[in-house]
C-alpha positions as CSV (number, residue, x, y, z in Angstrom):
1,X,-5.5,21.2,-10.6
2,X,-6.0,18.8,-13.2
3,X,-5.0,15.8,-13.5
4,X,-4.7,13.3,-16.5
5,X,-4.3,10.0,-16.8
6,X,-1.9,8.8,-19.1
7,X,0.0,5.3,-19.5
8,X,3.2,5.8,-16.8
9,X,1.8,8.8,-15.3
10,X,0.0,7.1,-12.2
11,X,-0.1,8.0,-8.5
12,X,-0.4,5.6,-6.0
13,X,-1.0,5.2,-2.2
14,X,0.0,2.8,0.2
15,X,-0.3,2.6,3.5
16,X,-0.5,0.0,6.5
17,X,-3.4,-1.3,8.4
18,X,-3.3,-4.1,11.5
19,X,-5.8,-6.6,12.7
20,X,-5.2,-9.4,14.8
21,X,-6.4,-13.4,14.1
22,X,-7.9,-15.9,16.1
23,X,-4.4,-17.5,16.8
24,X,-3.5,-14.1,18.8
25,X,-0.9,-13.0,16.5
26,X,-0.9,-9.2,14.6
27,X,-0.6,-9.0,11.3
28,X,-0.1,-6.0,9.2
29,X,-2.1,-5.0,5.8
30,X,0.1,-3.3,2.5
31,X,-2.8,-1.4,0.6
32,X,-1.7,-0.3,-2.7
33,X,-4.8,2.0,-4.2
34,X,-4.5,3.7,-7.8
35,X,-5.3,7.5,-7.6
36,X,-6.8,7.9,-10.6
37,X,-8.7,4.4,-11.2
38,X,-9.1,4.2,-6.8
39,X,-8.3,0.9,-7.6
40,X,-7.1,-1.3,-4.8
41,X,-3.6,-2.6,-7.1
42,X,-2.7,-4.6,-4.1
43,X,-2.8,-5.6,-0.2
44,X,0.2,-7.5,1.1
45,X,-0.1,-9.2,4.2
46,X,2.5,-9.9,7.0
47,X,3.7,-10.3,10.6
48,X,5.5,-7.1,9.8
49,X,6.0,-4.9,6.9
50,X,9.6,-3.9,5.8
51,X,11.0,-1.4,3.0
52,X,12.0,-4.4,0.8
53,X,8.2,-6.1,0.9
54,X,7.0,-2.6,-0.3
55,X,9.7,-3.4,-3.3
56,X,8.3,-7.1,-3.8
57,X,4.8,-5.0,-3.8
58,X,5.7,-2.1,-6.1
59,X,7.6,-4.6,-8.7
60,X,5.1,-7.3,-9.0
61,X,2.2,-4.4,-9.7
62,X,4.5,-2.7,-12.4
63,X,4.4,-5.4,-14.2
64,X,8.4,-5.7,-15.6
65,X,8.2,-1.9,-15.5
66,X,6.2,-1.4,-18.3
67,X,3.2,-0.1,-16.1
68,X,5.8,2.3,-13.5
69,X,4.5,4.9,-11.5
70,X,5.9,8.4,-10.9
71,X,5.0,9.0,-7.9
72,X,4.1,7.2,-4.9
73,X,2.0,8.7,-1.7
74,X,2.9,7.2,1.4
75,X,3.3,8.0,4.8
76,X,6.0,8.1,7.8
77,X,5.9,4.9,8.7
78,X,9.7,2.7,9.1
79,X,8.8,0.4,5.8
80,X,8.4,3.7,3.8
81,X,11.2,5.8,4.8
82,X,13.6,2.5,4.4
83,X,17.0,2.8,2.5
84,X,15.4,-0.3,0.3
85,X,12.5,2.0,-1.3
86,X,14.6,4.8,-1.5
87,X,17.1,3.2,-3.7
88,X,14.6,1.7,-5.6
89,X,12.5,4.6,-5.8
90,X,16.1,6.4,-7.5
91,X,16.8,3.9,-9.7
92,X,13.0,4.1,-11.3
93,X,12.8,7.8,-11.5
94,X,9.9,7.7,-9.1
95,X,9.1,10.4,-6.1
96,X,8.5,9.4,-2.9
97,X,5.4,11.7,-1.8
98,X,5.0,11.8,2.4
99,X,2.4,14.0,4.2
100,X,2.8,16.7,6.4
101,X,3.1,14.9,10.0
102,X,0.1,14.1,11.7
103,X,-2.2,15.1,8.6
104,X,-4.2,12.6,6.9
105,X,-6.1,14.4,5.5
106,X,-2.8,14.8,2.6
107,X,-3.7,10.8,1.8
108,X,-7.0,10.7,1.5
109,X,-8.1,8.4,-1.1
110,X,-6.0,5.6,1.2
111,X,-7.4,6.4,4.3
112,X,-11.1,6.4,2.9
113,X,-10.4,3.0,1.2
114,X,-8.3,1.9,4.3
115,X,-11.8,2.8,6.4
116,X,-13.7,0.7,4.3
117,X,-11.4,-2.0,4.1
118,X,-11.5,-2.6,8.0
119,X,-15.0,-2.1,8.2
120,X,-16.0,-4.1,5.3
121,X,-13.2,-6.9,5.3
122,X,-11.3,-7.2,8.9
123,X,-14.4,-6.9,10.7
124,X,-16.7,-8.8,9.0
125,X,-14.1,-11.6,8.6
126,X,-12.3,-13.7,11.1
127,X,-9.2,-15.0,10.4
128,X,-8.1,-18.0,11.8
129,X,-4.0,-17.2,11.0
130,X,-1.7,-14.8,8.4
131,X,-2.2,-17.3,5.7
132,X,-5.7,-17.5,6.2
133,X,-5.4,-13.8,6.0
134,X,-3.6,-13.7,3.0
135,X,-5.8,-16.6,1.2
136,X,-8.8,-13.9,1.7
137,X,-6.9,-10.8,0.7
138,X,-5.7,-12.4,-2.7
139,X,-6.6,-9.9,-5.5
């Protein structure tokens, strides 16, 4: 199927990735990728990622809602399946897109650039803490 970009017609994926600083501490990685553009839109770091930091994410890349998505790919996990997105995911008219369990091959353009990202960033980096982190991860 075809698909064409047009102004408010944009998928995106997100998904979670964890590494773990010098400090000892785990931190986990919000990537944000563009389907159409594949690019990265975002990457939110934290100690732990709820369904109201996937908000924060989601509002400050729509820029006042001007740029607003209609759908959004994401998996299983407890920050994406939160009463917080889902009501904000009503109120915007947006579809909450999850795989099929246990099949990531139904995301793949976030688990390619998720690959990438740990090879290319979280292991070739060390981080010394989560701001440290977050300092490298600005976009």
């Amino acid at each position: 199927m075809a698909y064409r970009h047009r102004l408010g017609e944009t998928r995106r994926h997100h998904r979670r990735v964890r590494d773990q600083p010098y400090n000892g501490s785990r931190f986990r990685a919000l990537t944000v990728v563009d389907n159409y553009s594949r690019k990265c839109l975002a990457i939110h770091a934290g100690k732990s990622i709820k369904g109201s930091d996937v908000v924060q994410v989601m509002e400050a890349i729509t820029f006042g809602n001007e740029v607003l998505t209609k759908r959004v790919k994401v998996n299983n996990g407890s920050e994406f399946i939160s009463k917080v997105l889902d009501k904000w995911a009503y109120e915007n008219n947006v579809e909450l897109d999850f795989p099929r369990p246990g099949k990531p091959t139904d995301n793949p353009f976030i688990e390619s650039f998720n690959g990438s990202f740990k090879h290319e960033c979280l292991n070739a980096n060390w981080f010394f803490s989560l701001e440290d982190a977050k300092e490298k991860f600005d976009i």
